[in-house]
C-alpha positions in Angstrom: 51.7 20.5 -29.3 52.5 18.6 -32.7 49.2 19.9 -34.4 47.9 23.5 -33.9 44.3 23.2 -35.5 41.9 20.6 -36.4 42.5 21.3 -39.9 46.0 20.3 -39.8 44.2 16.8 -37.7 41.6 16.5 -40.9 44.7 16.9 -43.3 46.5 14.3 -41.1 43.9 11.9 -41.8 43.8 12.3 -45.7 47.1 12.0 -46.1 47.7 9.1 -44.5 44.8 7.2 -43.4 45.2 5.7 -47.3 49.1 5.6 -47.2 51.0 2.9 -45.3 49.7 0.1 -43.5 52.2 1.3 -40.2 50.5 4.6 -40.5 47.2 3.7 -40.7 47.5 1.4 -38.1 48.8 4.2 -35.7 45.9 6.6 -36.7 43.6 4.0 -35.3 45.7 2.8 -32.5 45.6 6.4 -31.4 41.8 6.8 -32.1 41.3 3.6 -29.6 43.8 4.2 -27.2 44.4 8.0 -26.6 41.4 9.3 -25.8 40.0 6.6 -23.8 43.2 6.5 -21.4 43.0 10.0 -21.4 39.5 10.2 -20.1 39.7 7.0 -18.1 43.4 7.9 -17.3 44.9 4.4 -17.2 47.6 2.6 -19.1 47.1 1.9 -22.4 46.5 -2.1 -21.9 43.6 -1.1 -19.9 41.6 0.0 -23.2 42.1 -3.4 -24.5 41.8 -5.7 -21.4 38.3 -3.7 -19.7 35.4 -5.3 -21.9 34.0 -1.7 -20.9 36.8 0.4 -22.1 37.3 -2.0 -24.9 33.7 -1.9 -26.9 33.8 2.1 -26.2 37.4 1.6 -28.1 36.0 -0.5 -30.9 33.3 1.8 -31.6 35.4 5.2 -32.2 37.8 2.7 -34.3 34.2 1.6 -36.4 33.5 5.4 -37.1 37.0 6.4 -37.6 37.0 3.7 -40.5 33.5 5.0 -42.1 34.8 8.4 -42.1 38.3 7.3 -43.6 36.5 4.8 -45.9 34.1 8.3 -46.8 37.4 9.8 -47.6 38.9 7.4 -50.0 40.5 5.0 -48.7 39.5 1.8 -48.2 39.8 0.1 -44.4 38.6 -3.0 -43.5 35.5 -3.1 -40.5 37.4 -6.6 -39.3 41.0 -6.1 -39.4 41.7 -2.6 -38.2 40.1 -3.1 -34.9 42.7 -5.9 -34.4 45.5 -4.1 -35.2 44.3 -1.0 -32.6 43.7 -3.4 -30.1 47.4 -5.5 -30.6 49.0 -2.1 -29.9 46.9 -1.5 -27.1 48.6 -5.1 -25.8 52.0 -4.2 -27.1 52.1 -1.2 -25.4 50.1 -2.3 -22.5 52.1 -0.7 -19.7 52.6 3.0 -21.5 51.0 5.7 -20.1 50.0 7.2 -23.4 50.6 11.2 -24.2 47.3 12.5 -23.3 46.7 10.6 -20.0 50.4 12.5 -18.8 49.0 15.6 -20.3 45.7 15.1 -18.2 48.1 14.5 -15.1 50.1 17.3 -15.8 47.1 19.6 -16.2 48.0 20.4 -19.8 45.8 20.8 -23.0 45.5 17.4 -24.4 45.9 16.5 -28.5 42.0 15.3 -28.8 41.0 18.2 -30.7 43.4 16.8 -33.4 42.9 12.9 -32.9 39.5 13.2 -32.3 38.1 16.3 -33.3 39.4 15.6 -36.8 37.1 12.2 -37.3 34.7 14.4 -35.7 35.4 17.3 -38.4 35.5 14.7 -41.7 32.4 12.8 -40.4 30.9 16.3 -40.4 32.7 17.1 -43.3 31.4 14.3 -45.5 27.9 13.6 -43.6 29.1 10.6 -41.8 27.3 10.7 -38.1 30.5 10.6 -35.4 28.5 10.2 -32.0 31.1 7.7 -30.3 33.7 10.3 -31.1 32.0 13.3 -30.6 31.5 12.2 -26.9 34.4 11.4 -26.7 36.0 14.6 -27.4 33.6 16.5 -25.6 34.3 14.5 -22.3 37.8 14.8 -22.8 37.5 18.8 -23.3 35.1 18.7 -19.9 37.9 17.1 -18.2 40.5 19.6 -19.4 37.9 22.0 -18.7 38.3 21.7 -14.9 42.2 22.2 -14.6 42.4 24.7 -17.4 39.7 26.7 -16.1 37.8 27.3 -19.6 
């Protein structure tokens, strides 16, 4: 796993959510994209093209900004979004890293993606109820094939 602890997902975040515009731009791709195909377990386009999957995606991409905007830095509400969704369409027939860990029954990376919004919204008193769900479905569905 490339993280081993939400805290190392929350220091993620404050290092670069502010930094570079490719970074950034990756952070919230992977806040759209990952978790969604994960749960959903589709290709990544799917998050984009489903209006469904798509307005769940905008929303944890909305709270991922007020918590990175409670941090610091200083995201725009109108074009992040965009730039989540044009990777979603860029990348539209990848099978992102969490949906092959779902298929191959291994722990997933939400705790770090979304767990750490989830931590910094806590952390700075920012309410995270998109991406809480979100991460608790996720560790439901883990749940079953790791058996805890």
């Amino acid at each position: 796993m490339l993280y081993q602890s939400l805290s190392s997902g929350a220091e993620l975040w404050r290092r670069y959510a502010s930094s570079s515009a490719s970074i950034r731009y990756k952070l919230l791709a992977n806040v759209a994209i990952n978790g969604m195909s994960a749960l959903l377990e589709t290709k990544n386009g799917f998050v984009d093209a489903n209006p469904y999957a798509h307005e769940a995606a905008r929303m944890l991409v909305e709270e991922a900004i007020v918590v990175a905007n409670a941090c610091g830095c200083t995201l725009e509400h109108d074009a992040e979004p965009a730039h989540a969704f044009e990777v979603a369409r860029m990348t539209d027939k990848t099978i992102s890293s969490m949906v092959q860990d779902v298929t191959h029954h291994k722990e997933t990376e939400i705790r770090i993606i979304t767990g750490a919004v989830c931590r910094l919204g806590w952390a700075h008193h920012v309410p995270t109820l998109c991406n809480d769900l979100l991460l608790q479905l996720v560790l439901a569905k883990q749940s079953i094939y790791l058996g805890r």
